[in-house]
Structures are given as structure tokens and as C-alpha cells.
N, C-alpha and C positions, 0 to 999 in steps of 0.2 A: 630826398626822393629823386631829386635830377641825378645827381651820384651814382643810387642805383640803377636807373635805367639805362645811364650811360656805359656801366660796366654789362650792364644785361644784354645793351646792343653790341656791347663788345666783347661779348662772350659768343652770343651768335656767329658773328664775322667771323671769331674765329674759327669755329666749328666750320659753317661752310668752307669758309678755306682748308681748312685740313680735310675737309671731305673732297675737295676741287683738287689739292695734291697728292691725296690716293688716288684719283683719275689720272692722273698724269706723272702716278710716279716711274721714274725706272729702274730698270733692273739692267746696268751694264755686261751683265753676262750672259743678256737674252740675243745680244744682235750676231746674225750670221752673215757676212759679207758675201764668203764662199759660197754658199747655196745662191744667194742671193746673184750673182752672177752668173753662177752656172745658167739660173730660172730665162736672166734675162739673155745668153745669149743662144739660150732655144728657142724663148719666144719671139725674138727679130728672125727666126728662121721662119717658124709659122706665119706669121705678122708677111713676110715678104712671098711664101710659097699663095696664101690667099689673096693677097693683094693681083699676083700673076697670073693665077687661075679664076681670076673675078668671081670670086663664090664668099662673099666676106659674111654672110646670111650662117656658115658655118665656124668662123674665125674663133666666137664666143665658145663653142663646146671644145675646139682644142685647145685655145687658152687655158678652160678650167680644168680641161684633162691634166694639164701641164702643172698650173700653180697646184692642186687638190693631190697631186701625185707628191709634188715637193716638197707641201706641208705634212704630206701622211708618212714620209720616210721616215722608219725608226731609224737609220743608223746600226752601228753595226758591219757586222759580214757582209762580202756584196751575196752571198746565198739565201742570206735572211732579206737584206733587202728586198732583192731582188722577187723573190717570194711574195713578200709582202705585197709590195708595189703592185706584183700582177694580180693578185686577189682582188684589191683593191681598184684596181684597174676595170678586172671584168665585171665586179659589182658596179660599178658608177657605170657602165654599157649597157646593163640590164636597168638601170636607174636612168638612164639618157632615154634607151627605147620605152620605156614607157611613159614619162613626161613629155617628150612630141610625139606619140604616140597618140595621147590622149587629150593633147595640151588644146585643137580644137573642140572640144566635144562639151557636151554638155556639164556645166557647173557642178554636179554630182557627183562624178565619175572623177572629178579631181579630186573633189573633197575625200572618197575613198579611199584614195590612192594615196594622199598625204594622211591619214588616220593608220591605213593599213602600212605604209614605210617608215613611217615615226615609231608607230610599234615594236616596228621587227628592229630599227637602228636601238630603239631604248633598252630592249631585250638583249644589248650585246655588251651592257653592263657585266655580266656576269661571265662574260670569258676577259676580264680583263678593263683598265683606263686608255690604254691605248685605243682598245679598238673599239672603245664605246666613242673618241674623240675621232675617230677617223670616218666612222660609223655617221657620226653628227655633220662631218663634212659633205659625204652622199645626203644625206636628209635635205641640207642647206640647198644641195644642186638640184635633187627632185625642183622646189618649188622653182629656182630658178629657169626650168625648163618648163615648165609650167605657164611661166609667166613669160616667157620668150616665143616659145610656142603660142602661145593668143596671139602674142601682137604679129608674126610674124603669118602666123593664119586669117589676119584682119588687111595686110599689106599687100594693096592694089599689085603692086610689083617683082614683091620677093616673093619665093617659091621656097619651102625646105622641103626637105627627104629625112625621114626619119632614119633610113638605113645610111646616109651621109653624114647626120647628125652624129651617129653611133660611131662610123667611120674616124668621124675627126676628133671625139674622146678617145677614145682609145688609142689615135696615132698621140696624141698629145702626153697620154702616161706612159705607153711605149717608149716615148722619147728621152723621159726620166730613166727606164729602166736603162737605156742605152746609152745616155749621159753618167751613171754611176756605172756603169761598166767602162766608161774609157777611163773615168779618174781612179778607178783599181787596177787599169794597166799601167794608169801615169804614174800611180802613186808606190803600187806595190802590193803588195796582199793585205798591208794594216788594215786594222778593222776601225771603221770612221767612228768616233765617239756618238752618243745621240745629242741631236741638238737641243734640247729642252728639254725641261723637267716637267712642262706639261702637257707634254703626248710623250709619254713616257714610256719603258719598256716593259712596263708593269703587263701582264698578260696573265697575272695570275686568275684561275675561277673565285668568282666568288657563289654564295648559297642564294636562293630565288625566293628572298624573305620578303612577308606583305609587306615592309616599307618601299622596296625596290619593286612590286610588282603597283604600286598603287602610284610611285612617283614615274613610272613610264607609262601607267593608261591616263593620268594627269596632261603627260607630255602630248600624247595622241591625242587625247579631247581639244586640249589648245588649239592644235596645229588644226585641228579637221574645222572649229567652227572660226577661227582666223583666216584659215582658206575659205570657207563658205563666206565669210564677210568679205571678201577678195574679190573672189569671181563671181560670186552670186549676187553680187552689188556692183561688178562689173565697175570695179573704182579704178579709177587712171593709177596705172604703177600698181596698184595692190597687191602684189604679191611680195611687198617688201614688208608688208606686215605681217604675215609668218615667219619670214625667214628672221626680221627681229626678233619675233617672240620665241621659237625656235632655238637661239643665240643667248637669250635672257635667262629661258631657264635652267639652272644647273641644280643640283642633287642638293644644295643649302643655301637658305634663303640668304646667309649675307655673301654669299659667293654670286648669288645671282645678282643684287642688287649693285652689287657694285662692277661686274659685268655690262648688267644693262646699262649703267651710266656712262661706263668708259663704250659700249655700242653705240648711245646717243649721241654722247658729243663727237665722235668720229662719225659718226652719218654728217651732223651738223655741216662741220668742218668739210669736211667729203661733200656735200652736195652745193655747199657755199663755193669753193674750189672748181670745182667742174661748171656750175654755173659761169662761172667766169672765163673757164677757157670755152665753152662753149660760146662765146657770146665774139668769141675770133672769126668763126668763118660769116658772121653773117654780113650779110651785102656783098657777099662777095660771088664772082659768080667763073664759069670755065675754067680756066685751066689751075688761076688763081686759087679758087675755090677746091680743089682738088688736090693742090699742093699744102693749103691748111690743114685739111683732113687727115691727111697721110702724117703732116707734123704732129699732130692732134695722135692717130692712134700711138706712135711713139712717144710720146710723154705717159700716154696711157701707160705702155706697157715699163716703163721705169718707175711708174706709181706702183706699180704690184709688184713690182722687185724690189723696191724698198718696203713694201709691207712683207714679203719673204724675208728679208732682215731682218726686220723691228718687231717681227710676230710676239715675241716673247722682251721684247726690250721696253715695249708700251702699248698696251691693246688697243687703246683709243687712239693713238698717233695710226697702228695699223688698219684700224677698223675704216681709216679716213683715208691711208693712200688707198685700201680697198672700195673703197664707197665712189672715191674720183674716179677711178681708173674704168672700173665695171660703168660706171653712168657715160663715162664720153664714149669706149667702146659700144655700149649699149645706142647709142642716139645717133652714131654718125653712120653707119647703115640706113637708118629710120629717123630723123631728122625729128625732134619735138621740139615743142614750144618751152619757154626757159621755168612757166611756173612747172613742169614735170618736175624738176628738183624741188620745189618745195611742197608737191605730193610726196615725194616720197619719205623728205624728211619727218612730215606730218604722221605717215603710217609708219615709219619706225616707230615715233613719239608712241604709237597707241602699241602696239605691238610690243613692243618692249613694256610699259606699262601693263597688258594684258598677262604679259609672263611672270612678273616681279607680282605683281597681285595673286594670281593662280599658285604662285607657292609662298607666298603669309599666308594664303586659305587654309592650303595644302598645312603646313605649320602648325598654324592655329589649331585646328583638326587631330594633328600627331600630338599635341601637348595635352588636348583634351579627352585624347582618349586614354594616354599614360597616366592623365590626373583621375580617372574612374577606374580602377581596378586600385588605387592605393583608397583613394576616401572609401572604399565600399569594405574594404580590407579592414 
């Protein structure tokens, strides 16, 4: 009986371990160096143009003009690129203005606007994976602007402008389209390979079958009562539980689960990480204090350049320079207290659980409705 239990414990161990080395396996053919440098030396341009113009209340919407644009390049022609980029571009300016737009207002009026954007992003399944994945990247921003705009509409001191805010997404993926326009004068007319296989150049239609219309009004319900648990409970950070849950769920339940895992343990890692560098400038004060910061937003901004690398080399290695970099960016404008990182690890925890749940349901439900037309048959 000991025997067995012994091997029983040690059959588990190993399961989890092999489920802990699908979190972290990699793929050496995901990292991109290239881009990943190009990203970082636009964004020490941006990083130093708002530092000069002391409007740093704006810095976050050009950042993610910037990263959102470099992960959305297909590759390619710089025609196609270029194309693409601005599409994508003026979508995510129509998606800026109206997450600070609305980002003060009443709890409702978000919750709408994250039900009605989740929508229209899920419904772009059907022209295609590229641009349902680029599509999911706007979704992601909505709430982040959402949740930026609260705090920034609660701050005794900061002011935003909503037509500033638009201003500085757009200069941010402008700056992409203008960055691959010098490396095709550098380079020559080739046409740059695509960097991944999963934002791929797949663009083909597909048909608007109930399983695809029932797994995007699934998507929208999530997001709409994750946002109402957000803002409408008014929880510190909350807005990281949509954008988890948002992240989690993908079109097959073992896609999603092991997605959401590699989200979690990079939140993890990512809020443990930035806790710590945040925990540098405190007691410190003038000038001193101002010199950590500024060293602070540049670690940031080589944490997102390494997750522009690694996007495809390891989700969860990426999900964690992303998670550091957005939180110290995020706090050193707006200065919080250090448990905010572990709200927000907590509302990934649930948000991400909320997603992984909602498609076993979703699942359960497709299995059982394919098992009654064959027993009645």
C-alpha cells in the first residue's frame, strides 16, 4: 500500500511538472531581436520627447501606440505593412477616444462599451487570424484606457485631454509605420518575412457559423460583467480583470487553459518584479528621487522590448516583462502603495479563472448539444 501511494505521489509530481514545462516551454524560433530593437529605440525617443514636454499623463497611450503597432505588423511588403499598420492605427484612435472619453463617467457606460467593442473585435474572426489577433490587441487597450482614465480622472493633479490622449496613440503607431519605412530604404525592397506564426498572414474569410457567433457573444458577456465587477465595485486596479479574462479566452478550451496559465504566472512574476523595483525610489526625495524614476521608466521600457522579442519564444516569460514594465510605467506618474501589485495579481487570478471557466461551460454545452441530435437519431 505505501508502494502505491508512493508511485501515486509520484505520478502526480510528474504531471504537474510537465504541465509547469508547457508554461515555460520555448520555442527558439519565436525571438525577434530586430524588431525588438527597432521598438526600443522609438520608444527612448518617446520616453525622452515626454519627459521634455512634462505631459508624462500621456507617455502610456504612445508607448502602446508603439508596442500594439509592432506586435500587429504582419511582415511582408512595406505596402502591406504599411497599410495594415495604419488601419490598425486609426482603429486603436477611435478606441483611445472613446475609453478616455468615457473613462470618467458612469460604471454603465463602460460596461457598454467593453460588451459593444468585444463584439465587433470577436466578429473579425471571420475576415481572417491575423486580424482577429490584432483585433484582440484594440480590445485589450479599450479596457486599459478605461482603467487609466479612472484613475487619472480621480488625480488631484493630473489633467488628461482626451484629444491628446488620441494625439499620442497615433503619433506612437505613426512612428512604426515610419520606422519600417527607413529599414526598406536601408534594407532594399525585400520583403521582410513575418515574424510569427501566430499572428499570422492567414486573412482568409471564414463562414459566420453558430459555433463562431455563440463563442464571440460568450466573449462580450465575459468582458461586459468582468468590467461591471471592475468599475462597478470600484476595486483598486480592477481593470486587470478583464483584460485577463479577455487574454484567457481563446476559440478551444485547451488553448485557453494553458494560455491562461502561462498569463498567470507572468502576471505573477511581473508584479513580484516591479514590486521590487518600485520599492527603489522610496525615501528618497528631490532631485535624487527624480533621478530613480527616470532610471525606473528605462528599465521599463527595455522590459517591453524584451517582451517584443520573446512574444513568440515564451508567453509567460513575455506576459511578465509586460506586466513589470506597464505597472512601474503605470505607478511612477501616480505613485501607489506596493499592495497595488498584489490587487492586481489577485484580479488576474480571478479573471483569468472567470475565462477558462466560461469556455469548459461554453464546451460542455457544444458537446451536449452534438450528443442530442445523434441519441434522438
Amino acid at each position: 500500500m505505501a508502494g502505491e501511494r508512493t508511485r501515486g505521489r509520484s505520478t502526480r509530481t510528474a504531471r504537474a511538472l510537465g504541465r509547469l514545462a508547457k508554461v515555460f516551454e520555448l520555442d527558439a524560433t519565436g525571438i525577434n531581436w530586430p524588431r525588438a530593437v527597432m521598438f526600443a529605440d522609438a520608444a527612448l525617443v518617446v520616453l525622452v520627447v515626454f519627459w521634455t514636454i512634462g505631459h508624462e499623463q500621456y507617455l502610456i497611450s504612445a508607448l502602446f501606440g508603439l508596442l500594439f503597432a509592432a506586435l500587429a505588423d504582419p511582415g511582408g511588403g512595406y505596402g502591406h505593412r504599411a497599410s495594415h499598420i495604419a488601419v490598425f492605427g486609426l482603429a486603436g484612435a477611435g478606441v483611445t477616444a472613446l475609453g478616455f472619453g468615457i473613462g470618467g463617467a458612469a460604471w454603465g457606460w463602460l460596461v457598454l462599451a467593453a460588451f459593444a467593442v468585444t463584439l465587433a473585435t470577436g466578429l473579425t474572426i471571420v475576415f481572417g487570424v491575423h486580424r482577429f489577433v490584432a483585433a484582440l490587441l484594440l480590445n485589450i487597450w479599450l479596457i486599459v484606457t478605461l482603467g487609466v482614465a479612472s484613475g487619472l480622472h480621480r488625480h488631484p493633479l493630473l489633467t488628461s485631454e482626451t484629444w491628446a490622449q488620441v494625439l499620442a496613440w497615433t503619433g506612437g503607431s505613426a512612428l512604426w509605420i515610419a520606422l519600417v519605412l527607413a529599414g526598406r530604404l536601408i534594407r532594399g525592397r525585400q520583403e521582410r518575412p513575418r515574424p510569427v506564426a501566430e499572428i499570422p498572414g492567414d486573412t482568409g474569410h471564414r463562414k459566420l457559423t453558430r459555433p463562431v457567433i455563440v463563442f464571440v457573444l460568450i466573449r462580450a458577456l465575459v468582458m461586459a460583467g468582468t468590467t461591471a465587477a471592475a468599475f462597478g465595485l470600484d476595486l483598486s486596479h480592477g481593470y486587470w480583470l478583464p483584460v485577463a479574462a479577455v487574454v484567457a479566452m481563446k476559440p478551444s478550451l485547451e488553448q485557453s487553459t494553458r494560455v491562461a496559465a502561462q498569463r498567470l504566472a507572468g502576471a505573477l512574476i511581473g508584479a513580484v518584479a516591479a514590486a521590487l523595483l518600485l520599492l527603489l525610489p522610496s525615501g528618497e526625495h528631490g532631485l535624487r528621487l527624480l533621478s530613480v524614476d527616470r532610471a525606473l521608466g528605462v528599465v521599463a521600457l527595455f522590459l517591453l522590448m524584451h517582451a517584443v522579442a520573446i512574444r513568440f519564444w515564451n508567453y509567460a516569460l513575455c506576459s511578465a516583462a509586460v506586466a513589470a514594465g506597464v505597472l512601474v510605467l503605470v505607478d511612477l506618474p501616480q505613485p501607489s502603495h506596493h499592495a497595488a501589485e498584489g490587487y492586481r495579481v489577485l484580479w488576474t487570478l480571478c479573471g483569468v479563472g472567470a475565462g477558462v471557466l466560461v469556455m469548459l461551460l461554453a464546451q460542455l454545452l457544444a458537446e451536449h448539444t452534438a450528443r442530442a441530435p445523434s441519441q434522438s437519431a
